[in-house]
N, C-alpha and C positions, 0 to 999 in steps of 0.2 A: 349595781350601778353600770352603766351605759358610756362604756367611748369611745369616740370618733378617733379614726384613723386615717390618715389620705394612703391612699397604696396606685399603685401601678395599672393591677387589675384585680377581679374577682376571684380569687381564688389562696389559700393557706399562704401557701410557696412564695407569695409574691412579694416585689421588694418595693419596698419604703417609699412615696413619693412626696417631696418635699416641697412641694407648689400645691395649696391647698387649693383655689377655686379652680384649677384644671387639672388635678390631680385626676386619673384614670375611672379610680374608684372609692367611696370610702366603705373602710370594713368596722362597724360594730360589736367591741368585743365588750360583751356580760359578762364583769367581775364576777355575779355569784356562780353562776353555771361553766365558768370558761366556755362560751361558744359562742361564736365567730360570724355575722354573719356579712352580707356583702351585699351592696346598693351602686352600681353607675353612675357616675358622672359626667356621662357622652354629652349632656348639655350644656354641660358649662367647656367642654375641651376647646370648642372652635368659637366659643361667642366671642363678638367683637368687643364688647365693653360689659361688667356686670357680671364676670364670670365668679365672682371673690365674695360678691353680695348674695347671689341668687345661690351657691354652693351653702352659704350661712344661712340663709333661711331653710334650705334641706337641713341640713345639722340639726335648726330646731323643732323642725315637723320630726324629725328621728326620735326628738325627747333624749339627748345625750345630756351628762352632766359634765365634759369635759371633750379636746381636744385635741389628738397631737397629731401636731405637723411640724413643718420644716419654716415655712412661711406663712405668715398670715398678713395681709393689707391691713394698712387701718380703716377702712372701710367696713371689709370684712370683720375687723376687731371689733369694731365701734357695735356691731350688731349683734355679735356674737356676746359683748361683755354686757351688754345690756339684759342679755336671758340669760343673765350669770352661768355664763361657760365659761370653764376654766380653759387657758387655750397653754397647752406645753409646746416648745422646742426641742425637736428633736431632730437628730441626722443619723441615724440609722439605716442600714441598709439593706434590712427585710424587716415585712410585720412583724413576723416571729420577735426579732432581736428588740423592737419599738414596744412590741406588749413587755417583755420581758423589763426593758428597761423603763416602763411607766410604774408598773407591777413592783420594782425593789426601791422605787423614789430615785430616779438617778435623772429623773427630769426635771426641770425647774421651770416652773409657770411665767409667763411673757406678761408683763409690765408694762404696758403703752404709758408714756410720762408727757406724750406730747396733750398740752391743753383745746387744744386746735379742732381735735380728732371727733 
């Protein structure tokens, strides 16, 4: 299985970013194989509006079956839960510590309750 990450930058070492549509980068880590890989998000960092939708629709060209991040819009939610992606909360503060903490369940999946969304 396949899941999204928001991180900083491209690279192991990097630490946790908790703003998912302008997060740095998101990194892809494969459950079966443990490895790691990593995709930019330069386009959404400076966009004026849109940055929270068009980072979710990467997410699902990726084919992930889940998400963790710090924040997610409900924008972003609303698209993301529709291609039944699981989206986790986390505050972590490196990938390392976020896989680790997805990996022993110590995350708990985000709920949007608003009818609205």
């Amino acid at each position: 299985m396949k899941i999204a990450f928001t991180v900083n930058e491209s690279k192991e070492s990097t630490l946790f970013d908790k703003r998912f549509g302008r997060a740095g980068a998101i990194a892809i880590y494969d459950t079966e194989n443990k490895k790691i890989e990593f995709h930019n998000n330069l386009q959404n960092q400076n966009a004026a509006q849109g940055a929270g939708i068009q980072a979710a629709q990467n997410i699902i060209d990726l084919g992930v079956s889940a998400l963790v991040t710090g924040n997610c819009g409900p924008k972003a939610f609303k698209v993301l839960s529709q291609s039944n992606i699981i989206i986790y909360n986390c505050n972590s503060n490196s990938l390392i510590e976020a896989i680790e903490e997805y990996s022993t369940g110590k995350l708990s999946n985000s709920i949007q309750t608003n009818s609205n969304i």
